[in-house]
C-alpha positions as CSV (number, residue, x, y, z in Angstrom):
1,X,7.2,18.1,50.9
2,X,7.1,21.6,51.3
3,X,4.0,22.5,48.8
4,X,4.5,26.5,46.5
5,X,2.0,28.6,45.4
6,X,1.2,26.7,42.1
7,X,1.0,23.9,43.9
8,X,-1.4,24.8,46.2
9,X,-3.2,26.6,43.0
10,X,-3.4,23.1,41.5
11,X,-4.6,21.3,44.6
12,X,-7.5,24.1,44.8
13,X,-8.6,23.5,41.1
14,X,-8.2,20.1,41.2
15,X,-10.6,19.8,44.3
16,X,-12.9,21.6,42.5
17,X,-12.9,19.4,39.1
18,X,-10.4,16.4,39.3
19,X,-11.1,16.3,35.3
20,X,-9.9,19.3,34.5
21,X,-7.1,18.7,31.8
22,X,-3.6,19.7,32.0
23,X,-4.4,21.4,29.1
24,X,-6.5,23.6,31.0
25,X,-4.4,23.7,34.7
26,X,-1.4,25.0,31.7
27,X,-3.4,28.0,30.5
28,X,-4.7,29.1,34.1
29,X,-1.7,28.7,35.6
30,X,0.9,30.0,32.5
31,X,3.2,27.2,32.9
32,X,3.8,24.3,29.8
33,X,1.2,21.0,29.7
34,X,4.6,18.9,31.1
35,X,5.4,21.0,34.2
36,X,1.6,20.7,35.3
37,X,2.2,16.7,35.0
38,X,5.2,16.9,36.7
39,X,4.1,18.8,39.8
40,X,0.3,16.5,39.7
41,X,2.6,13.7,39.7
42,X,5.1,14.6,42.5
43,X,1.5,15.2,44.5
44,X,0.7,11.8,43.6
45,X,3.9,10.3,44.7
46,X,3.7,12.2,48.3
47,X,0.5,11.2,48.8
48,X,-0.5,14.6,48.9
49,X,-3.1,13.6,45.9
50,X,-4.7,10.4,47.5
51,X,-7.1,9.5,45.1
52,X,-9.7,10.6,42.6
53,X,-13.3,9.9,42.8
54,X,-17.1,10.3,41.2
55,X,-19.4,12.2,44.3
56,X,-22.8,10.8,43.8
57,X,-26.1,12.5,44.4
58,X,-27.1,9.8,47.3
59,X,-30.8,10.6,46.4
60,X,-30.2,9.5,43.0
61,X,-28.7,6.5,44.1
62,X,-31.5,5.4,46.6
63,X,-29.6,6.0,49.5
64,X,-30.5,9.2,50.9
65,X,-31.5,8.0,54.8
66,X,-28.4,9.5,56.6
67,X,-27.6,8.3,60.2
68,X,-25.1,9.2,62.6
69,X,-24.7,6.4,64.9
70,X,-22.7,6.4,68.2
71,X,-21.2,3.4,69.5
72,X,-20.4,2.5,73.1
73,X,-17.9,-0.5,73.6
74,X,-19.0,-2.8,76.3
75,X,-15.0,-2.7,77.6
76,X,-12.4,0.1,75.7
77,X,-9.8,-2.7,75.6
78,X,-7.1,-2.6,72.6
79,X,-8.6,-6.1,71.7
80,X,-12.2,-5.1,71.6
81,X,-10.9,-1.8,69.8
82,X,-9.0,-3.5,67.2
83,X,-12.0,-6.2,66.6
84,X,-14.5,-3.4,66.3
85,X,-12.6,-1.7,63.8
86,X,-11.6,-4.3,61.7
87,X,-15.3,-5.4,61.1
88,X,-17.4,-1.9,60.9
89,X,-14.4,-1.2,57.7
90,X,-16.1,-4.0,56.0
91,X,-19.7,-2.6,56.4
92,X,-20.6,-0.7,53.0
93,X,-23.8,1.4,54.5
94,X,-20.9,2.9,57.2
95,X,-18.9,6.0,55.0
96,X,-16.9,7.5,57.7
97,X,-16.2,5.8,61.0
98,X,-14.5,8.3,63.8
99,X,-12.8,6.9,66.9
100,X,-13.6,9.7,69.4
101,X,-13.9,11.1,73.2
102,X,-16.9,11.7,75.1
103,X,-19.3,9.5,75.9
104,X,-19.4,7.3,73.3
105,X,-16.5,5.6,71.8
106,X,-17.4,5.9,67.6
107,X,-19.3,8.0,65.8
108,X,-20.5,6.6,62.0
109,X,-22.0,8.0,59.0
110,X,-24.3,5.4,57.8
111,X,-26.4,6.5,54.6
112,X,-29.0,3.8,53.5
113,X,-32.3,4.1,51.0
114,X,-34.9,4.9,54.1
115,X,-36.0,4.0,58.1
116,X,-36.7,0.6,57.2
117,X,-33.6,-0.4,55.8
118,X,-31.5,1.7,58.8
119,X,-33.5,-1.1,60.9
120,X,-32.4,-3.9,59.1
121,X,-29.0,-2.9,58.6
122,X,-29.1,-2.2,62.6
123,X,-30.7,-5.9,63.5
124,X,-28.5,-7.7,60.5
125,X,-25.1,-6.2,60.6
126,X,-24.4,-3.8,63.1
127,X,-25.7,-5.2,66.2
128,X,-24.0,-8.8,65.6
129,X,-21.0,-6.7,65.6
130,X,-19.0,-8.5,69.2
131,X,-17.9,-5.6,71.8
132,X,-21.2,-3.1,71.3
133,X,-22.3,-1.9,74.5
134,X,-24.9,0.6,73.2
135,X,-26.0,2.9,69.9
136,X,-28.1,6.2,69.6
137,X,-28.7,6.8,66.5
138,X,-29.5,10.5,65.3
139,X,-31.4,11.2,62.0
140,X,-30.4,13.6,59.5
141,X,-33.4,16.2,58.5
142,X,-31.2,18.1,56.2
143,X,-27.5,19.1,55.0
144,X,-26.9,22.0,55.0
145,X,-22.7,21.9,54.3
146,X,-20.7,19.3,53.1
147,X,-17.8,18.9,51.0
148,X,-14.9,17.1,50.4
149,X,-13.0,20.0,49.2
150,X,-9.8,21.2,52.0
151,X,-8.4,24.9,52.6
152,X,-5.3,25.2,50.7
153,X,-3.8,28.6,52.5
């Protein structure tokens, strides 16, 4: 789906406030309440719209303690690849998961209420995980950028 101007317009304020109204996409964009539908709904049904979501304030939430963990597979087999994957998916401290090059085979984003819970989650879940060769683990001291929001040229 080849995306226009006002679609890309739409994408951009939509990133910005998935509850804006149509109402309100219809008087920014000077085009009727129904074609605004129409074209979110096309999105939808491309999947180029693949969801809508609440962001939470992880501090408010008790889970401010972000990790990035690196994994190292004991053997880089398809099996042990497809294993490992199937079960860190099911692990609700892990947000993102990246399959990558280097050194290390994954990279996860694990965000959990403080140190002492990273240690239980590391001696309870992750580690009983079958194929882990090694972790590192590296701390977060502050954010400085992140967003979920993508460039619409």
């Amino acid at each position: 789906m080849q995306l226009d101007q006002i679609d890309k317009k739409i994408l951009q304020k939509l990133q910005k406030n998935s509850k804006i109204t149509n109402k309100e996409l219809s008087n920014t964009l000077n085009l009727s309440v129904t074609a605004i539908f129409e074209r979110i709904k096309r999105l939808e049904r491309n999947k180029i719209i693949s969801g809508y979501v609440a962001i939470l304030h992880p501090e408010k939430v008790e889970r401010s303690f972000m990790v990035f963990c690196q994994i190292k597979l004991i053997q880089h087999t398809k099996s042990n690849v497809m294993k490992f994957e199937a079960e860190v998916v099911k692990l609700p401290e892990v947000l993102e998961c990246y399959h990558v090059s280097g050194e290390y085979d994954y990279i996860l984003k694990v965000l959990v209420k403080d140190m002492e819970a990273y240690r239980e989650f590391m001696l309870t879940k992750l580690t009983t995980l079958d194929h882990i060769g090694s972790t590192q683990s590296t701390f977060s001291i502050n954010q400085v950028k992140s967003t979920t929001a993508l460039l619409i040229d």
